[in-house]
C-alpha positions as CSV (number, residue, x, y, z in Angstrom):
1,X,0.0,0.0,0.0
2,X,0.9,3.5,-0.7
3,X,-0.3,7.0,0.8
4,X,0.0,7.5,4.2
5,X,-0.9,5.5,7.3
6,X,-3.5,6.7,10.0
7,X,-2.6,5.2,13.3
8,X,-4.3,4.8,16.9
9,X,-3.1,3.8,20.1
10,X,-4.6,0.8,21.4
11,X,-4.7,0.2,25.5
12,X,-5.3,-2.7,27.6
13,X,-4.3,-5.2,25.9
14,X,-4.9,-8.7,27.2
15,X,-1.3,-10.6,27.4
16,X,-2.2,-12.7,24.7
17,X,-3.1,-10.5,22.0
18,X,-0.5,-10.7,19.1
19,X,0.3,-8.7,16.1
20,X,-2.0,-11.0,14.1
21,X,-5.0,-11.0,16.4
22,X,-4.9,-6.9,16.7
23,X,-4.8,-7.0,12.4
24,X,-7.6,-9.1,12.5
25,X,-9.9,-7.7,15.0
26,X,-9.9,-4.2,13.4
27,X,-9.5,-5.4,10.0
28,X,-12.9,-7.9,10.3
29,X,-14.9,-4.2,10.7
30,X,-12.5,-1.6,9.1
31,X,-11.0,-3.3,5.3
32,X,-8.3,-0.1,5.1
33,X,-6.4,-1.1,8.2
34,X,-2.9,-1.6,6.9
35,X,-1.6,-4.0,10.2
36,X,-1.1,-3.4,13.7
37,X,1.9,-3.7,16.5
38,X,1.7,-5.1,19.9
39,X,4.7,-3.4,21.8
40,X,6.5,-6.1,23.7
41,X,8.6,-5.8,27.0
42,X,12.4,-6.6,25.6
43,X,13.4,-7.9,28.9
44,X,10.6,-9.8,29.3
45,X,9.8,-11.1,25.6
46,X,6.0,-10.2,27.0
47,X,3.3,-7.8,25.8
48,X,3.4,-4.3,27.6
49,X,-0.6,-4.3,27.0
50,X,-0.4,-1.9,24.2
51,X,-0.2,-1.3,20.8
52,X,-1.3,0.7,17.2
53,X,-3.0,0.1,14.7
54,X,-2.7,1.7,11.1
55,X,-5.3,2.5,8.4
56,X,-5.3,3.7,5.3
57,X,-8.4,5.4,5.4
58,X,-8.8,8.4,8.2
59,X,-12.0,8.5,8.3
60,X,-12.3,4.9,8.5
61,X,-9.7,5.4,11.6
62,X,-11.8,8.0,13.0
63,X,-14.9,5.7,13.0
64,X,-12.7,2.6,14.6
65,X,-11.6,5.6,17.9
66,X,-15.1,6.4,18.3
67,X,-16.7,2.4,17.9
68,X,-13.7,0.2,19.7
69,X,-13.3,2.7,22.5
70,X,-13.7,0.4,25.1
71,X,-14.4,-2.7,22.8
């Protein structure tokens, strides 16, 4: 993809939520989300319960602020 990316923070995180599961969960209601990042702990190798997720579309990141807030 080309253009540029629209992220959002995304908080409380349960520990098992990967890179993949983030993607999926957004992507399943918003089709421009471009992949997401769980930030993981380096000393620990375990997820700091946070993490972004980038669209392609802003007003399609707009919409997933407002909807997943508290999802």
């Amino acid at each position: 993809d080309t253009g540029p990316d629209f992220s959002i923070f995304v908080g409380d995180l349960a520990p098992d939520v990967t890179d993949y599961l983030l993607t999926e969960t957004f992507r399943s209601r918003y089709p421009s989300v471009r992949g997401a990042k769980v930030v993981i702990d380096p000393n620990t190798g375990r997820s700091k319960g946070y993490g972004f997720v980038r669209f392609g579309d802003e007003s399609e990141r707009s919409r997933a602020m407002t909807e997943m807030n508290g999802a």
